[in-house]
C-alpha positions in Angstrom: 21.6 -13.3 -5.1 17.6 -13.3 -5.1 16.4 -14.8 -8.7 13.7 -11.9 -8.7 14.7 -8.9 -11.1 11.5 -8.4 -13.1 8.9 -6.7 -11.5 6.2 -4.7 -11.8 3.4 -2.7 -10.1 0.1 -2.3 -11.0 -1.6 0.9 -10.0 0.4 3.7 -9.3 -1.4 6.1 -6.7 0.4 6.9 -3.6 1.1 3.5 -2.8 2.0 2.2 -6.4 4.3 4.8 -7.0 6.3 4.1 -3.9 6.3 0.7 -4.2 7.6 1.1 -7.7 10.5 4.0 -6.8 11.1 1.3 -3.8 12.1 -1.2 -6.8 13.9 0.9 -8.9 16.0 2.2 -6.2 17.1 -1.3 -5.5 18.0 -1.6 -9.5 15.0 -3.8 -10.1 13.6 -4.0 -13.9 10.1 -2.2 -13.1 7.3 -1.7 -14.7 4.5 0.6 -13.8 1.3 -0.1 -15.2 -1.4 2.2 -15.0 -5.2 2.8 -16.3 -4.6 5.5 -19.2 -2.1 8.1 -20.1 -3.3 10.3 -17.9 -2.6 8.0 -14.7 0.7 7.1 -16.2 1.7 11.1 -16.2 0.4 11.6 -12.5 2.6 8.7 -12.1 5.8 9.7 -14.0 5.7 13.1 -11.7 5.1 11.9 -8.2 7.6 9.5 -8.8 9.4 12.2 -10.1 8.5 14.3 -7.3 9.7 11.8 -4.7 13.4 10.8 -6.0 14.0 14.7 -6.7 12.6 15.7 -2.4 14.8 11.9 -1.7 17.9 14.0 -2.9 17.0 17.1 -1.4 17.1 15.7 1.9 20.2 13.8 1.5 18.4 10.2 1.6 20.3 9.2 -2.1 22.6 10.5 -4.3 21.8 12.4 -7.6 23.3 9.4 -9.6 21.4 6.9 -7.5 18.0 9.1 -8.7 18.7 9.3 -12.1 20.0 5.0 -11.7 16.4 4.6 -10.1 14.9 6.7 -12.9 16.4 4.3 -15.6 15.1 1.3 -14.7 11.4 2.3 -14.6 9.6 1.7 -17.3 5.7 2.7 -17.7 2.7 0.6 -19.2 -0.9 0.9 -20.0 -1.7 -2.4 -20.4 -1.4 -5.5 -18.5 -0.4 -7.5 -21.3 3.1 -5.8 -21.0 3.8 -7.6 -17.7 4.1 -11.0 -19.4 7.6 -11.8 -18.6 7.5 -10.8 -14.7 8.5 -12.4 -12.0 6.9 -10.5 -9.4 4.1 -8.3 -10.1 2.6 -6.5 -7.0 -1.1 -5.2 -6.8 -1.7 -1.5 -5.5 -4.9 -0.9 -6.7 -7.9 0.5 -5.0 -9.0 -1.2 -1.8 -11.7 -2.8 -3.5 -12.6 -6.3 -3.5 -13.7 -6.3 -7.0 -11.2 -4.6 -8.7 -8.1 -5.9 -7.2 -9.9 -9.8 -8.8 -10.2 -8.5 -11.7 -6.2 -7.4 -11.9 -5.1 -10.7 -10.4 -7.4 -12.8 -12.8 -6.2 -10.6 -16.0 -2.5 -11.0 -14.8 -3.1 -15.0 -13.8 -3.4 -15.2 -17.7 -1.1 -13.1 -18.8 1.8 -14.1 -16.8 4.0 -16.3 -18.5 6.3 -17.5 -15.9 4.6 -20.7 -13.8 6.8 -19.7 -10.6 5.7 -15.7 -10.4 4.4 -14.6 -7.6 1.2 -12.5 -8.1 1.3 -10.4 -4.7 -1.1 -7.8 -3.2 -0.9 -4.7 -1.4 -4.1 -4.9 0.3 -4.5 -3.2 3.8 -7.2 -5.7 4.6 -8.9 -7.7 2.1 -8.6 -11.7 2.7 -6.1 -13.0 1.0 -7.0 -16.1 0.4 -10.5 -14.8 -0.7 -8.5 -12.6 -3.5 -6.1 -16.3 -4.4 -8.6 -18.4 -4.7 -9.9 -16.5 -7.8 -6.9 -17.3 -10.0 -5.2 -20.7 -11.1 -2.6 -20.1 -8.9 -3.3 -19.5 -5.7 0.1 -21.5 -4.5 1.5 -18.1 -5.9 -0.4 -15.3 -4.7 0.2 -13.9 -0.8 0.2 -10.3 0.5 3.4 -7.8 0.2 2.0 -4.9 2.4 4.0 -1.9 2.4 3.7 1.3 4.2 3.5 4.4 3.6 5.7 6.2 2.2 7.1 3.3 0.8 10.7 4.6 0.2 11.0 5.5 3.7 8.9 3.0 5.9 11.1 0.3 6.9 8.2 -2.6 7.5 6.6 -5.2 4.9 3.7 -7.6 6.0 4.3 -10.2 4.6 0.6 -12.6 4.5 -0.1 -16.4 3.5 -3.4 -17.7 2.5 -4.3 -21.0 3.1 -2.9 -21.6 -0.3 0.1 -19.9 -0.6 3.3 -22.5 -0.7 5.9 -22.4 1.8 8.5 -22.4 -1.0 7.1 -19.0 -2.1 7.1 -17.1 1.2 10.7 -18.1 1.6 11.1 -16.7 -1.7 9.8 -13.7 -1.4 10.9 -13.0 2.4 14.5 -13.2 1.1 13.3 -10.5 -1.3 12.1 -8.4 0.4 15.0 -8.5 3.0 17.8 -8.8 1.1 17.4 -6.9 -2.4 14.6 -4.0 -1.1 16.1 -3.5 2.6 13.0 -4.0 4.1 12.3 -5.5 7.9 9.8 -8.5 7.4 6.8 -9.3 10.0 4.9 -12.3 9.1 1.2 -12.4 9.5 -1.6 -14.6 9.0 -4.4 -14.2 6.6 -6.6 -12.0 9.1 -7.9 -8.6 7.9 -5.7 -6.3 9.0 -3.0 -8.4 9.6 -0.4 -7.0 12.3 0.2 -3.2 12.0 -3.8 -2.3 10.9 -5.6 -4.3 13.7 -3.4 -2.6 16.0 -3.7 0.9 14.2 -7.1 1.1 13.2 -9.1 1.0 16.0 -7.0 3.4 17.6 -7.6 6.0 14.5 -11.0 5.1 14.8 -11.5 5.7 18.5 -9.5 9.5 17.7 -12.5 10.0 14.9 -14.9 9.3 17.5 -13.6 11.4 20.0 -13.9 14.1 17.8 -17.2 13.5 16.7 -18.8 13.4 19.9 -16.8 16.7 20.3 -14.7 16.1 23.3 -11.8 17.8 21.9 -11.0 19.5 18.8 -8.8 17.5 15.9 -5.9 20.0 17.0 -6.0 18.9 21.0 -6.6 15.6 20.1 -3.2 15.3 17.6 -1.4 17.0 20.3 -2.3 14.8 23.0 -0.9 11.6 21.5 2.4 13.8 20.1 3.5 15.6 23.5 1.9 13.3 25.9 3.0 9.8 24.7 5.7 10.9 21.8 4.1 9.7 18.8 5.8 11.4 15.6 2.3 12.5 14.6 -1.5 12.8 15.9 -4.0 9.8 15.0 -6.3 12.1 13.0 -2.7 13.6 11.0 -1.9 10.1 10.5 -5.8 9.2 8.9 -5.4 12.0 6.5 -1.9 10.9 5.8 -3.3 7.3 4.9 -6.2 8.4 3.2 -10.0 8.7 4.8 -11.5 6.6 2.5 -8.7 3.9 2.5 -9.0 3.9 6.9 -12.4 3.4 5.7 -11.9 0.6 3.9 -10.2 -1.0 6.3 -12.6 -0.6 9.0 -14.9 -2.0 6.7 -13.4 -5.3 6.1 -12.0 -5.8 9.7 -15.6 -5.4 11.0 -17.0 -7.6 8.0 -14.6 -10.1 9.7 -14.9 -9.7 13.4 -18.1 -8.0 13.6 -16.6 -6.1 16.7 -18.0 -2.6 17.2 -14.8 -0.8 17.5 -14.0 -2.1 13.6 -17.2 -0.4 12.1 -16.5 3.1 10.6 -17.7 5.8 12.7 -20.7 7.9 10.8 -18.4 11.0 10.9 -15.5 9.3 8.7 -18.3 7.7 5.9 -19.5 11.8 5.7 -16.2 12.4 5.7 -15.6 10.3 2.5 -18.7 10.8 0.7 -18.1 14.5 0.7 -14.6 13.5 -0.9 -12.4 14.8 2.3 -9.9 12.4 2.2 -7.0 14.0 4.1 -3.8 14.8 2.0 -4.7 13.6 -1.1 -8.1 16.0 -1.7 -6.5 18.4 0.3 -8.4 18.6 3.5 -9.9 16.3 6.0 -9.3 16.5 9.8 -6.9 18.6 8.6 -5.9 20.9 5.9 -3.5 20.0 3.4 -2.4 22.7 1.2 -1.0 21.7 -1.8 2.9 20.8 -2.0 
């Protein structure tokens, strides 16, 4: 059986939360900690939100929801996190706020062998290690979304990260969470996004030089090479500004030209159309 039984997500937004119900399905102790009572109530409810539509469409049992349900537990502050063994960043995809929760949680962690891990799309992660004490410890846990459904987890080592501790967490992820493990190296955008990316980029592109409409351009890639869903579908689903903040960091990286955000998705963003979350973006997204 896998020593790791305390967990405990910090920042629950559409990621978080998943990654957190992901836990607590698998009968993990798990804390969510969010930024304010208001975060931690958004939190409660789509957490809520997802275990209730999990039941509706058969995926678990009304006693395995209201199992999950007790073994969440909801935080304000980091401090509450002192005793975990795994802790898992979901914060914005922004360099300087996802150092400032490993730093905070580097010292308040009281365990020497947890692992402090990241969710980051595409942010170094030996960039983010290096800025704790225990950089051995830290490596990337890159869930998708949703996370209850999504079978993958990248799973990324810095330069720093001890071999011990992959093998660790690997047999985590596999064996108590159910996940399939692909192993990447510390590269922005790892596997899945340096694939994905540029392809939802070239789709924005397409669009903004007005070849075809979002519509004909979703349709294309579902009935004429069976993809479940368009690339632009698939931005909003991910977020704009998140596919932005991707693009970002891979061409900070590679400096290639089919990295750098096109001008229409930074409009996009500015003006707050973000895809499913806002409401509208390539699409619209009428609320649930």
């Amino acid at each position: 059986m896998n020593d790791i039984r305390r967990v405990a997500v910090v920042g629950a937004g559409q990621m978080g939360s998943g990654i957190a119900e992901v836990f607590a399905r698998a009968g993990l102790d798990t804390v969510v900690c969010e930024n304010g009572r208001a975060a931690l109530s958004a939190a409660r409810s789509r957490i809520d939100r997802s275990l209730h539509r999990a039941v509706d469409r058969g995926r678990i049992s009304e006693e395995q929801r209201t199992d999950a349900w007790a073994h969440l537990l909801f935080a304000d502050d980091l401090e509450a996190l002192a005793d975990r063994q795994l802790v898992v960043e979901a914060v914005v995809e922004d360099e300087r706020v996802k150092t400032e929760v490993l730093t905070t949680l580097d010292k308040v962690l009281v365990d020497e062998d947890a692992v402090l891990a990241t969710n980051t799309s595409a942010i170094p992660v030996t960039r983010l290690g290096i800025t704790t004490g225990r950089a051995p410890h830290v490596l990337g846990l890159h869930f998708f979304n949703p996370a209850p459904v999504m079978p993958l987890v990248e799973l990324v080592t810095s330069l720093h990260t001890d071999r011990a501790v992959v093998g660790r967490v690997e047999a985590f992820a596999a064996n108590v969470l159910g996940k399939h493990v692909v192993h990447s190296r510390d590269r922005a955008g790892f596997v899945v996004n340096a694939l994905l990316v540029p392809y939802l980029l070239a789709a924005i592109r397409m669009a903004e030089a007005g070849h075809a409409s979002a519509e004909d351009i979703d349709a294309g890639m579902v009935h004429g090479c069976a993809h479940p869903m368009g690339p632009l579908t698939l931005a909003d689903l991910i977020g704009l500004d998140t596919v932005e903040a991707i693009a970002r960091s891979m061409y900070e990286e590679y400096k290639e030209p089919l990295y750098a955000p096109p001008p229409l998705l930074s409009r996009m963003v500015e003006a707050g159309l973000l895809g499913r979350k806002s409401g509208r973006g390539f699409h619209a997204h009428p609320a649930a």
